[in-house]
C-alpha positions in Angstrom: 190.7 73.9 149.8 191.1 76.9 147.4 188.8 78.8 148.5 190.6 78.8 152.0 193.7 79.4 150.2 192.1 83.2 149.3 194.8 84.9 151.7 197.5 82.7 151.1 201.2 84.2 150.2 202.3 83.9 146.7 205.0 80.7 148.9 202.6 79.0 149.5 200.4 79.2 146.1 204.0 77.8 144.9 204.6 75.0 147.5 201.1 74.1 146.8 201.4 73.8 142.9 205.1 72.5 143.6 203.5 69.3 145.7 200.8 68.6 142.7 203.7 68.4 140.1 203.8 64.8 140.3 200.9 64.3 138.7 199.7 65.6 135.1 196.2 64.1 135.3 193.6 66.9 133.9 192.1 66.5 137.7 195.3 68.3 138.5 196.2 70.5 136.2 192.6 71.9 136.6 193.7 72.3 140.3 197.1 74.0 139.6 194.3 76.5 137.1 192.5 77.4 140.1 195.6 78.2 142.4 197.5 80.0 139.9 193.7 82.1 139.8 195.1 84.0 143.2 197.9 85.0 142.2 197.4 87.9 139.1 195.8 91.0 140.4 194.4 91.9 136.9 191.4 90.5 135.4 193.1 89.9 132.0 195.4 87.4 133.4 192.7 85.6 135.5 190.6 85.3 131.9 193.3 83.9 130.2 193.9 81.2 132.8 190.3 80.2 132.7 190.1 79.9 129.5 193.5 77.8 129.7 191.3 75.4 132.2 188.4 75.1 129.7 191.2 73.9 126.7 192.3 71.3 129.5 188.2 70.3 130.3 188.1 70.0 126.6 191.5 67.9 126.3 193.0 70.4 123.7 195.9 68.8 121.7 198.4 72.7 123.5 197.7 71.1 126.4 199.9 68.4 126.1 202.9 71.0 126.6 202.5 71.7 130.6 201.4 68.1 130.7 204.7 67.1 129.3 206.3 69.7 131.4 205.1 67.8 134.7 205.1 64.0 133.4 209.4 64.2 131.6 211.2 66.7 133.2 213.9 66.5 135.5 212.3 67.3 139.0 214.8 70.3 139.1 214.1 71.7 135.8 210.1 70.8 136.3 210.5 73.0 139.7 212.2 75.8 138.1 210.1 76.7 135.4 206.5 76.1 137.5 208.4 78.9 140.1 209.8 80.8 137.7 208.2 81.0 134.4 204.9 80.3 135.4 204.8 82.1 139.1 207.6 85.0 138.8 206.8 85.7 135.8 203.4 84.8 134.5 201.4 85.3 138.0 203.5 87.8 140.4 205.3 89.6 137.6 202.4 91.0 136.1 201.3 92.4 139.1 204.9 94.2 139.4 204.9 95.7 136.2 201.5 96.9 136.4 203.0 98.8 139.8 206.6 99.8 137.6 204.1 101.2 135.0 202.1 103.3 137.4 205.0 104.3 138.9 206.7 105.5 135.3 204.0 106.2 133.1 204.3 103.0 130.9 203.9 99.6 130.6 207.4 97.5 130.8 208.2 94.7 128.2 207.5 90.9 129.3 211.0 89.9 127.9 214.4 90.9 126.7 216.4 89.5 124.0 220.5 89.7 125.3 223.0 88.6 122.6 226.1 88.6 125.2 228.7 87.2 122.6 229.3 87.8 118.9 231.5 84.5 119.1 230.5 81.7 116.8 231.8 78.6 114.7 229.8 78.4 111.9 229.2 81.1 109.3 225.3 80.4 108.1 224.5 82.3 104.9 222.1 85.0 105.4 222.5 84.7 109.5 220.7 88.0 110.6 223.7 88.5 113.4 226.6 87.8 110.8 227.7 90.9 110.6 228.5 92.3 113.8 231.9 92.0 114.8 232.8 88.6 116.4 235.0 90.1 119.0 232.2 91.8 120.7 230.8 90.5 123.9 229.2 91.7 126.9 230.3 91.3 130.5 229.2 89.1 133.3 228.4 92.4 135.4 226.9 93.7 132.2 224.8 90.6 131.8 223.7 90.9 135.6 222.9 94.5 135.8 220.2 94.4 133.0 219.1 91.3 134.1 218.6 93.2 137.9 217.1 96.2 136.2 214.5 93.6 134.2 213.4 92.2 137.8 212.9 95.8 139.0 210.5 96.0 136.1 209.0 92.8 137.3 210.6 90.8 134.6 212.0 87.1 135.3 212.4 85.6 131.9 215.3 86.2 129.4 215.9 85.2 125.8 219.8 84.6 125.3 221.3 84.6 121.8 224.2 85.6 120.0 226.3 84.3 118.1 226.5 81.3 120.1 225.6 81.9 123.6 227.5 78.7 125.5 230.6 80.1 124.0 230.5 82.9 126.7 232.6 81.8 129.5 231.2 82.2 133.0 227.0 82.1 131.0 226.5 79.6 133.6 227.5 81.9 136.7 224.7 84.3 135.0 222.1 81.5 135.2 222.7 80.4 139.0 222.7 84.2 140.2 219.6 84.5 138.6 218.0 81.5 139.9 214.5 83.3 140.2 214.5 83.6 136.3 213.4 81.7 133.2 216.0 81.3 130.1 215.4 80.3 126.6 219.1 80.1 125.0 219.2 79.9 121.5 221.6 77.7 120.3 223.0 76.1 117.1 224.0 72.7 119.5 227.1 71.9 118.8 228.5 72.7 121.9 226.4 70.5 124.0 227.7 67.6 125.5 227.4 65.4 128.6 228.8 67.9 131.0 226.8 70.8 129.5 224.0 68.4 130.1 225.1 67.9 134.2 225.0 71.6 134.0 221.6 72.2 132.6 220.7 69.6 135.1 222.2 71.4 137.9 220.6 75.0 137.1 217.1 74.0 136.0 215.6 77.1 134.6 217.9 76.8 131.2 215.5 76.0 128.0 218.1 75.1 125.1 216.1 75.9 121.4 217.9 74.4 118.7 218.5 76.1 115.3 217.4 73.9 112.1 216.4 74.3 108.5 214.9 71.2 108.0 215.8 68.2 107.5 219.9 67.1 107.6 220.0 68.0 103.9 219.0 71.4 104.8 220.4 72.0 108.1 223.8 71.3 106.5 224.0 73.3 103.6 223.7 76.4 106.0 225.2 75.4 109.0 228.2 73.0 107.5 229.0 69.4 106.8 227.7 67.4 110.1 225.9 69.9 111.9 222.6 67.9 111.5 223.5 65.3 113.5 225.5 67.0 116.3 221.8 68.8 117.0 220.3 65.2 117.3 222.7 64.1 119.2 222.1 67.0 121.7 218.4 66.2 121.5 218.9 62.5 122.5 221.3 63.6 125.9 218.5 66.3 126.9 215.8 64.2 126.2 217.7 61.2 128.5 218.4 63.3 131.1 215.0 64.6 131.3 215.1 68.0 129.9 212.7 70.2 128.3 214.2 72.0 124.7 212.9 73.4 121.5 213.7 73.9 118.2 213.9 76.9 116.3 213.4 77.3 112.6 214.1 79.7 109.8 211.3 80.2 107.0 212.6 80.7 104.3 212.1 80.5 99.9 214.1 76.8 100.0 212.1 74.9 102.7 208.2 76.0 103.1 207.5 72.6 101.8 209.4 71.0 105.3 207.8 73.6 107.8 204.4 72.8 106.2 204.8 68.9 106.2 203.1 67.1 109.4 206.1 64.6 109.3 208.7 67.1 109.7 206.9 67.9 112.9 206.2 64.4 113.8 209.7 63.7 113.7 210.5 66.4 116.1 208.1 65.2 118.8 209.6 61.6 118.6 213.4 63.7 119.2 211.4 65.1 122.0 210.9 68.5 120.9 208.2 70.8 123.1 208.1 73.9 121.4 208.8 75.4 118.1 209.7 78.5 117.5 209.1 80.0 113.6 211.3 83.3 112.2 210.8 84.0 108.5 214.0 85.0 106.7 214.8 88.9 107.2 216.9 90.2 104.8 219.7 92.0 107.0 223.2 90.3 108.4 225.2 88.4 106.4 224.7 89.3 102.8 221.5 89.9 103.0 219.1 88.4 100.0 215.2 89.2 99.3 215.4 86.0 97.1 215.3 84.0 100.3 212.8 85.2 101.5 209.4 83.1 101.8 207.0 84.1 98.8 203.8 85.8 100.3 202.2 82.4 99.4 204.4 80.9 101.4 204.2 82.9 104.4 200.0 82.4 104.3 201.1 79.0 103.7 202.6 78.3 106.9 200.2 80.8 108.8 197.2 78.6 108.0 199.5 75.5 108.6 200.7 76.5 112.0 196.4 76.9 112.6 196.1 73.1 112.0 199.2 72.3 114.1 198.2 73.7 117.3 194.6 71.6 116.7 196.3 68.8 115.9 199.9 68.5 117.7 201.2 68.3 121.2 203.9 70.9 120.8 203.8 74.5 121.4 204.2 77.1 118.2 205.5 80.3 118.2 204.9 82.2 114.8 206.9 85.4 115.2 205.4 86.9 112.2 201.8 85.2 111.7 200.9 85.2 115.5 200.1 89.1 115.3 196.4 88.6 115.6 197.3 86.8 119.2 199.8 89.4 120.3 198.2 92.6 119.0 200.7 93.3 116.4 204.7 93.8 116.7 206.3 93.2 119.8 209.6 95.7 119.5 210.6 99.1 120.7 209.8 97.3 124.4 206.3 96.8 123.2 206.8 93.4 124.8 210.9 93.1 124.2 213.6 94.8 122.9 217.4 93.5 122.4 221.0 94.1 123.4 223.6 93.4 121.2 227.2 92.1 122.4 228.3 95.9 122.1 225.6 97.1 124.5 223.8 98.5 122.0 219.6 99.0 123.0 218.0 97.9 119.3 214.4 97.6 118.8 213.9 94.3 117.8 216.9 91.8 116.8 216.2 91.8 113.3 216.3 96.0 113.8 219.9 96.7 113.6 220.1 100.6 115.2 219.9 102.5 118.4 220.0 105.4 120.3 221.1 104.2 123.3 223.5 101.5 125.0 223.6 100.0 128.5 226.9 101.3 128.8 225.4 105.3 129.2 221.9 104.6 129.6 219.5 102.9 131.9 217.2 100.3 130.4 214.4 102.0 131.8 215.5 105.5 130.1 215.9 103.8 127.1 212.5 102.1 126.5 211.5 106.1 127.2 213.5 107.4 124.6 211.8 109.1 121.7 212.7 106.2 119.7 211.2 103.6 121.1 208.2 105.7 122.1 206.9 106.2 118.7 208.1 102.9 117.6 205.3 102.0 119.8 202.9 105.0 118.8 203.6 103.7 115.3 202.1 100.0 116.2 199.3 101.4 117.0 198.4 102.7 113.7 198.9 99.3 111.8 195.2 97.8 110.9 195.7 94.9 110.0 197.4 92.4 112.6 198.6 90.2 109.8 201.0 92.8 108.6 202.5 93.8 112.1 206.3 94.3 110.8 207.9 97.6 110.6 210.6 96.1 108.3 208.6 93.7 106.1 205.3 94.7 106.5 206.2 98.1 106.9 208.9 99.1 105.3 208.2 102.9 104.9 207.8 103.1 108.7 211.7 101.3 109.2 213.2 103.8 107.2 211.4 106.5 108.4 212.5 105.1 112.2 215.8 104.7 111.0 216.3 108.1 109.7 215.6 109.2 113.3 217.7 111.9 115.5 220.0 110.1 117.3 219.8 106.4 115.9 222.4 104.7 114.4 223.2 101.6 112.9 224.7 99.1 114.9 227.1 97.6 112.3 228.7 98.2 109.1 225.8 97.5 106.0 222.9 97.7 108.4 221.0 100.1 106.9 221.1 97.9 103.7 217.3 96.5 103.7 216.5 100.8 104.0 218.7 101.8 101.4 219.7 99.5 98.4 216.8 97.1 99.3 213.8 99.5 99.6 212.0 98.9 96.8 212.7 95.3 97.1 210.9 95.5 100.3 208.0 97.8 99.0 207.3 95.5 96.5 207.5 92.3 99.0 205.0 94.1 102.3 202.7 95.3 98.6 202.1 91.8 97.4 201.7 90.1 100.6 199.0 92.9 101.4 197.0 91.5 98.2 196.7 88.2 100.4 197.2 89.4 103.9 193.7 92.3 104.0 191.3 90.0 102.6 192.3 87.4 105.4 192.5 89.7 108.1 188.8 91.3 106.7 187.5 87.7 106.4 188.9 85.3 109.1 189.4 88.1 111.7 186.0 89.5 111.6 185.3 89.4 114.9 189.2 90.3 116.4 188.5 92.5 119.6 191.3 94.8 117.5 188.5 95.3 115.0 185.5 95.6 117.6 187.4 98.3 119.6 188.5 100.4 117.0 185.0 100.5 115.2 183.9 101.9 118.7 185.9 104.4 118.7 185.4 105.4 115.4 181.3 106.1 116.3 
């Protein structure tokens, strides 16, 4: 049968794999491998789904998150995110934006990050988006024209965040126009309820992740009194209604020993958690701190932790700092994202508070070829060591040298804090992590194709 579906449209490649998700034995996941195999024109992707069927022959523990995907969802939100995650996106889109890149002379992001409201309840100490005004807030045609101009590019999935993103009247409007694309929403949860749920129901390509510090002790004492359980309690009516959702954590000084415990985790997947998503304190928002930040040791800490996770756990890990060795280094400056702030404002990264441009004067593709973001990315490229990929904390001479740009400017009042009155702060934090991070990169990463490509171009 696959080999006669060789000339097959990319419809029915999806009405195929759409038929098969009933089933999430490995006979058929190893199927849905070989179908999605027609799809991607380049060889890259085509590897990587191989390689994706041998960790399902070998029963890997990260294959337990598209098994869960086709045994609990909600037919509607199972359907969704097979068509449009794993098809628009993953399969078809890559063959778009390697035809918007010939077209333009470089490679589009995979994602964007779109904060469309400021507007929140809760006032977290040290949240990275405290500062910008709370008034601020994008509109629904603002929302759907950089959304259209992503699909141009061959993009169909979108990060939303904020503030808190199902304060934004009409969001929902945004998610059923763009029924072709994927949404993670960050959220804090404590605006989820039954109806919300009918709604998530009714949409199907929504992927709530909820914000936590730990445990309710924890979670609390940043996000207020309660909060703890109102995000449980939003677990428990997702997971009965058979929706997928993850959690998302902040690192920081105060909890490494949560993040690093296997029962913190294993109390997740019993909420019914699928994927976790890891940020490491940045000292910029609200009153920003170095003191929270996570001690180098506890940043290698939870990098070697995570490695032992994704042998042993059925969930899905995102390190946004300690998966450089997987992603090549930093994603921003439209590497692979970039973000919008409620004011319109193109940043390069949401924890990098300036700009040149906004979506107000500029088009997004104009933008990701300003000089900004063009040697933001030339800059990535000179960064050795994988481990260290950040151009604020890893970095921190390239940020200010970035921010002290023609043309950018911050994008709210005390942004340029972590590049001014925290600078040698910073120096001192990306120098002593170094003393950990170079010896693990020389040692465990030996054989990184990083490594083997630029020792051949060195001879």
């Amino acid at each position: 049968m696959i080999q006669s579906l060789k000339n097959y449209t990319k419809e029915k490649v999806l009405s195929y794999l759409l038929s098969m998700a009933t089933s999430s034995s490995d006979e058929t996941l190893i199927k849905m491998t070989h179908l999605m195999e027609l799809i991607p024109k380049k060889d890259y992707y085509k590897e990587r789904i191989r390689w994706v069927r041998g960790l399902i022959r070998d029963k890997h523990p990260a294959i337990a998150f598209p098994r869960r995907i086709l045994a609990e969802l909600h037919p509607n939100q199972r359907d969704k995110w097979i068509s449009n995650l794993a098809v628009n996106h993953l399969l078809n889109g890559t063959n778009k934006r390697k035809e918007w890149a010939d077209r333009n002379g470089f490679y589009p992001p995979s994602t964007v990050v779109i904060s469309p409201t400021m507007r929140c309840n809760l006032s977290c100490y040290g949240c990275y988006a405290g500062d910008y005004q709370k008034s601020l807030e994008l509109s629904l045609d603002e929302i759907d024209s950089v959304l259209t101009q992503m699909k141009e590019m061959g993009v169909y999935f979108a990060v939303i965040s904020g503030g808190e993103p199902f304060y934004m009247d009409g969001i929902f409007e945004i998610f059923r126009k763009h029924s072709d694309m994927a949404f993670l929403v960050f959220t804090h949860g404590g605006l989820i309820d039954e109806r919300m749920v009918e709604h998530l129901i009714e949409v199907g390509n929504v992927m709530p992740a909820f914000s936590l510090e730990g445990y309710e002790k924890e979670t609390d004492e940043r996000r207020g009194a309660g909060h703890f359980k109102k995000v449980m309690h939003a677990m428990d009516l997702l997971k009965g209604a058979g929706l997928s959702f993850c959690g998302s954590f902040t690192h920081s000084r105060r909890n490494t020993d949560i993040i690093t415990d296997p029962g913190y985790i294993d109390m997740l997947l019993a909420k019914g958690v699928f994927a976790l998503w890891l940020f490491s304190y940045v000292p910029v928002g609200r009153k920003p701190d170095t003191e929270l930040m996570p001690l180098p040791e506890q940043r290698d800490l939870l990098r070697r932790t995570v490695v032992d996770y994704r042998a042993t756990k059925p969930m899905l890990f995102v390190d946004f700092w300690n998966d450089g060795p997987m992603i090549s280094g930093c994603l921003a400056g439209g590497r692979k994202y970039f973000h919008i702030n409620a004011n319109g404002d193109i940043e390069p990264c949401v924890f990098c508070h300036f700009a040149v441009d906004n979506i107000r004067t500029t088009s997004i593709r104009d933008a990701l070829a300003s000089p900004l973001f063009r040697k933001i990315r030339a800059r990535q490229g000179e960064h050795d060591n994988l481990l260290r990929p950040c151009m604020l904390i890893d970095h921190p001479d390239a940020g200010r040298e970035l921010f002290a740009s023609e043309g950018a400017y911050p994008t709210h009042e005390g942004a340029e804090e972590i590049f001014t009155g925290l600078a040698d702060r910073m120096d001192d934090y990306s120098g002593a992590y170094a003393e950990l991070a170079d010896p693990a990169w020389d040692v465990e990463f030996k054989d990184h194709p990083v490594k083997r490509r630029r020792s051949g171009s060195r001879r």
